[in-house]
C-alpha positions in Angstrom: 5.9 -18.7 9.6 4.3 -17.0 12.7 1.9 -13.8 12.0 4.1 -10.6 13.7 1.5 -9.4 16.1 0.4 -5.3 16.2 2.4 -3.2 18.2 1.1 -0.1 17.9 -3.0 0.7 17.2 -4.0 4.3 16.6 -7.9 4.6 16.7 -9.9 7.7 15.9 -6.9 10.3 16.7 -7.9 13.9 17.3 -5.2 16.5 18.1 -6.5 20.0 18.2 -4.7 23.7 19.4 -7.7 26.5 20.1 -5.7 29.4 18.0 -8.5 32.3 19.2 -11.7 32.5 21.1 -13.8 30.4 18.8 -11.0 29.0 16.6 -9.6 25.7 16.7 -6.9 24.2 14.4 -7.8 20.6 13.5 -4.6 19.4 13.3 -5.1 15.7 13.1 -8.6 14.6 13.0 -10.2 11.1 13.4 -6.6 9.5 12.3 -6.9 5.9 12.4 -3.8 2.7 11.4 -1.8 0.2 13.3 1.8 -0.7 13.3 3.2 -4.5 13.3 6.3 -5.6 15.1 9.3 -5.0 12.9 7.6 -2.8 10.1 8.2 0.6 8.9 4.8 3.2 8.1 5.6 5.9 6.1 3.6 8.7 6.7 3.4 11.2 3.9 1.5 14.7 2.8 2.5 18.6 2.0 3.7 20.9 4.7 1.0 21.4 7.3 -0.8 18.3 6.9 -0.4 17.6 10.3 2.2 14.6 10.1 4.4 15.5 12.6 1.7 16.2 15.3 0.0 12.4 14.4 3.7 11.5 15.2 4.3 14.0 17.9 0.8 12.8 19.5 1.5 8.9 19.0 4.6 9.1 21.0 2.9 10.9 24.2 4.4 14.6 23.7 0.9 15.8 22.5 -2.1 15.1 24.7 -4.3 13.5 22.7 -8.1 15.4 22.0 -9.5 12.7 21.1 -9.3 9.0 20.2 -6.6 6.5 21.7 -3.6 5.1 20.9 -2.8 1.8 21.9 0.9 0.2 22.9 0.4 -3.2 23.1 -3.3 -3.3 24.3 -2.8 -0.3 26.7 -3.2 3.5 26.1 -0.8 5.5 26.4 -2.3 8.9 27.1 -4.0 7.4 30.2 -0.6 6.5 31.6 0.9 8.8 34.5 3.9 8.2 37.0 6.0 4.8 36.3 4.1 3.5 33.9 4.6 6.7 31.7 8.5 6.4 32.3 8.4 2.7 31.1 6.7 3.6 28.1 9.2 6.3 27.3 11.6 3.5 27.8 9.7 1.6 24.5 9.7 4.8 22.5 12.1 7.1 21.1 11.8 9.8 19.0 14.7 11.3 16.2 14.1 14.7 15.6 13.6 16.6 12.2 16.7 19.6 12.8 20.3 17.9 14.3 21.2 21.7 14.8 18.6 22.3 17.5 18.0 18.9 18.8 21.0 18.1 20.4 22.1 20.5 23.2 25.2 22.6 22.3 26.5 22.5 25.9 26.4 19.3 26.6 29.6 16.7 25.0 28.0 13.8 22.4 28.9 11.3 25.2 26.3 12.9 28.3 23.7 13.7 25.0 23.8 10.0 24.5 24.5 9.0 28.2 21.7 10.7 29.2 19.1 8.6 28.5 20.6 5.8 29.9 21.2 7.6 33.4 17.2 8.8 33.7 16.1 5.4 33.5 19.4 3.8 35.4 20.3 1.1 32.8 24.4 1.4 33.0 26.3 2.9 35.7 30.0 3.7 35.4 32.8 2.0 32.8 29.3 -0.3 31.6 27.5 3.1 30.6 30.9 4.7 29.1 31.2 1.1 26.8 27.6 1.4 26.1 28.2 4.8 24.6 31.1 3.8 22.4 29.2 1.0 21.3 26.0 3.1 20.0 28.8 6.0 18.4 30.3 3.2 16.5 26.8 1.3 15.8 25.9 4.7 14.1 29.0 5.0 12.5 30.8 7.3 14.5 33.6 6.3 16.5 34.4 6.6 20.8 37.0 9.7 20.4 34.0 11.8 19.7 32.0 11.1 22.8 34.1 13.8 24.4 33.1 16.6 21.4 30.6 18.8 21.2 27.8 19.2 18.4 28.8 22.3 16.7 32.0 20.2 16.1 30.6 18.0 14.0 28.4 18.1 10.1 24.5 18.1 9.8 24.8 13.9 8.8 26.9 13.5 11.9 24.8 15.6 14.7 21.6 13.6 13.2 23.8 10.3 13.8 24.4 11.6 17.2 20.1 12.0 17.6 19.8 8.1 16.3 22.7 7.3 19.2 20.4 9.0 22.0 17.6 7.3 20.8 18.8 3.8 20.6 20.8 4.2 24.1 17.9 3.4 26.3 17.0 0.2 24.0 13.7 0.8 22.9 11.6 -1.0 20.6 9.5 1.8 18.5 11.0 5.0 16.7 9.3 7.8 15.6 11.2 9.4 13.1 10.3 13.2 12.0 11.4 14.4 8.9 14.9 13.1 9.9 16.6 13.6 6.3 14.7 16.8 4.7 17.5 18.9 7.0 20.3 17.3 5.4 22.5 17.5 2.0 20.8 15.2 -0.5 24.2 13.5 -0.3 23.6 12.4 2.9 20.0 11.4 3.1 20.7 7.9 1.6 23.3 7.1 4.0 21.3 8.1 7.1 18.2 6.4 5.5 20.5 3.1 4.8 21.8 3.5 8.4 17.9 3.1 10.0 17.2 0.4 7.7 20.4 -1.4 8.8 19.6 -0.8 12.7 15.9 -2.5 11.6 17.6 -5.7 10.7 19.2 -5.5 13.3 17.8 -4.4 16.5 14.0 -5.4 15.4 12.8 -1.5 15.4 9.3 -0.4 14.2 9.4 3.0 12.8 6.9 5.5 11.9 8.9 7.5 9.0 7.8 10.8 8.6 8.3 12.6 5.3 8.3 14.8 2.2 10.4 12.8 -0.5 8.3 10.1 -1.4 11.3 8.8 -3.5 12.5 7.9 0.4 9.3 7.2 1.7 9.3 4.0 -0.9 12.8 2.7 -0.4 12.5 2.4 3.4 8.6 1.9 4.2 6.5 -1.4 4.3 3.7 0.6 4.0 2.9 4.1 3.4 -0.3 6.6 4.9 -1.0 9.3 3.0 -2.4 12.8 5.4 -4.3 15.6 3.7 -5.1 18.4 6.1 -5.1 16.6 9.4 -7.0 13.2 7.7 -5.7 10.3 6.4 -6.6 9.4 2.8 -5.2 6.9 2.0 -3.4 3.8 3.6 -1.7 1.0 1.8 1.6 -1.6 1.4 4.5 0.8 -0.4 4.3 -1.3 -3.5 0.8 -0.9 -3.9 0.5 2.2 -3.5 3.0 3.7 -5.7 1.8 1.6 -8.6 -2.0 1.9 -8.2 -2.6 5.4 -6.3 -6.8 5.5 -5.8 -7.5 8.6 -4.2 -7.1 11.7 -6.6 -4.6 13.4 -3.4 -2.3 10.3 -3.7 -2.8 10.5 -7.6 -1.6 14.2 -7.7 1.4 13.7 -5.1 2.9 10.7 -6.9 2.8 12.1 -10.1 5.4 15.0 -8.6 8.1 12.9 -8.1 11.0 13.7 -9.8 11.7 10.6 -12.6 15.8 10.2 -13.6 14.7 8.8 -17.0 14.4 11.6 -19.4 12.7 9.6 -22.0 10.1 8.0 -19.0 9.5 11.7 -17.7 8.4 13.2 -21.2 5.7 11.2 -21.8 4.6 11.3 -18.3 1.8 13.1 -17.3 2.2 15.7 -14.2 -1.6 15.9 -12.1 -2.0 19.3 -11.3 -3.8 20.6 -8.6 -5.5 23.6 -8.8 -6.7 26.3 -5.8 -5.5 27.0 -2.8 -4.9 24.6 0.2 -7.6 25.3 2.8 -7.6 26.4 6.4 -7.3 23.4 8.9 -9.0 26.0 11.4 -12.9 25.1 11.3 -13.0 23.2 8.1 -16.0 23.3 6.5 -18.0 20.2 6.3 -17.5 17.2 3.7 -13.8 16.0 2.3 -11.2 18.5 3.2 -9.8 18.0 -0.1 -12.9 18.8 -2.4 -12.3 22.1 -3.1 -9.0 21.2 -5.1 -10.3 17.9 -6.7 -11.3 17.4 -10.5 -13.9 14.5 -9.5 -15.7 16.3 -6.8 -19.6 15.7 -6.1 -22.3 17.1 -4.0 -21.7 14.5 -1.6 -17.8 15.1 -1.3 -18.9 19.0 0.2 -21.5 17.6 2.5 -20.2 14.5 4.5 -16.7 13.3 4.9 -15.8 10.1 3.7 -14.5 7.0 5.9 -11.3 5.3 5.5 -13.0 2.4 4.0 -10.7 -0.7 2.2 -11.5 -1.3 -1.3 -9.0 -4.1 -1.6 -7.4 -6.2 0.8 -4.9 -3.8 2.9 -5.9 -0.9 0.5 -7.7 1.7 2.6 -9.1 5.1 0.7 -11.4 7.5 2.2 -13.0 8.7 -0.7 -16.8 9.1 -2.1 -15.5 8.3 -5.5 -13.2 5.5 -5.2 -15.6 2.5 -4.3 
């Protein structure tokens, strides 16, 4: 069986926003992982970990600070013109909110269609089939190509946002919180849906996230962000059953168990102090001040990203 070769690789990523004259947000910060042909990352962390800017910044709508990231060998913040347009081509995007992604004047059919007429793939009764293919490859159907958003429920407009990003036929997917907007009743079917259009279609995702119950059913493997750095990166199995850095630890302890019995005896890691400011962080591990193992070292240098077992990295002082 053939090795699948790396698609993506994202090496030292920096993303930072100056917030006042000597301020600057370190949103994502020296952010390094790859992505292989066919595979989904999860990406995980609290609100503000900078997630959705690594994503944001991966697919090319952030400049990057710092640090490259590679699309088959090339890097895509240095492309301009063409060569910028064909990577758009490669790479698609599905928004977090279905409600303000999609544009309320516009019918689901030019929302989708659109896409396909910027980069000139279908002209005519080709691009109108092509339309009523993806509606009913997303589970929709061709009547509503000629709606408009507000017609339609919060799992239908965000099936109408997987549409427009398949239309163009591209072969990465960043996908930004594209469940946590939606009834709970409907995040497995739209979760089920991607996975489905994997098999498929051959799609790499990066799946971003809060419910880690999610994160686990869909991802091969799953990188876990703690204000703007990564801590930990491992396969999904691995990860949820031997957690190494004390974040990780914490966050997977918080996840909601539907055995009764299972979740009494379980013990719940909690995490004392407040979450500090991603603007000038002090120097060491960002996550120090709120961790039970702490050392001198952890507030003086920050620790690599370093793999203790084979496709287990941790960036921690204490795990070894």
């Amino acid at each position: 069986m053939a090795e699948k070769s790396t698609l993506i690789e994202v090496k030292n990523l920096k993303k930072y926003f100056k917030v006042g004259r000597n301020a600057i947000l370190k949103a994502v910060d020296d952010v390094s992982f790859d992505l292989i042909k066919g595979e989904t990352l999860g990406l995980v962390g609290e609100s503000g970990c900078g997630k959705t800017t690594c994503g944001r910044t991966v697919m090319g709508l952030y400049p990057a600070t710092g640090g490259e990231v590679l699309y088959e060998g090339v890097d895509i913040h240095r492309l301009k013109g063409s060569e910028k347009k064909g990577f758009t081509r490669k790479a698609q995007i599905i928004f977090q909110d279905p409600y303000a992604s999609l544009n309320p004047r516009m019918t689901v059919g030019n929302i989708i269609g659109e896409g396909i007429e910027i980069h000139n793939l279908y002209k005519g009764q080709e691009k109108t089939d092509r339309i009523y293919k993806l509606l009913e490859l997303v589970g929709l159907n061709k009547e509503h190509a000629s709606r408009f958003p507000h017609e339609f429920s919060g799992g239908q407009r965000q099936r109408i946002g997987i549409a427009r990003a398949l239309a163009i036929e591209p072969e990465f997917i960043v996908c930004d919180e594209p469940i946590s907007a939606l009834d709970v009743s409907i995040q497995a079917q739209v979760v089920n849906l991607l996975i489905k259009l994997q098999r498929e279609l051959g799609l790499t995702y990066l799946f971003i996230a809060h419910d880690l119950s999610m994160v686990k059913h869909i991802s091969d493997r799953v990188g876990v962000m703690y204000l703007g750095t990564m801590v930990e990166l491992s396969s999904s199995g691995e990860l949820y059953e031997t957690p190494l850095h004390p974040y990780t630890q914490a966050l997977l302890s918080a996840i909601p168990i539907p055995d009764p019995k299972y979740a009494k005896g379980r013990q719940r890691i909690m995490l004392e102090g407040e979450v500090p400011s991603p603007i000038n962080p002090k120097p060491g591990c960002r996550f120090a001040p709120r961790c039970r193992y702490a050392k001198t070292i952890c507030n003086e240098e920050i620790p690599e990203l370093n793999e203790v077992k084979p496709g287990h990295f941790v960036a921690c002082h204490i795990v070894k």
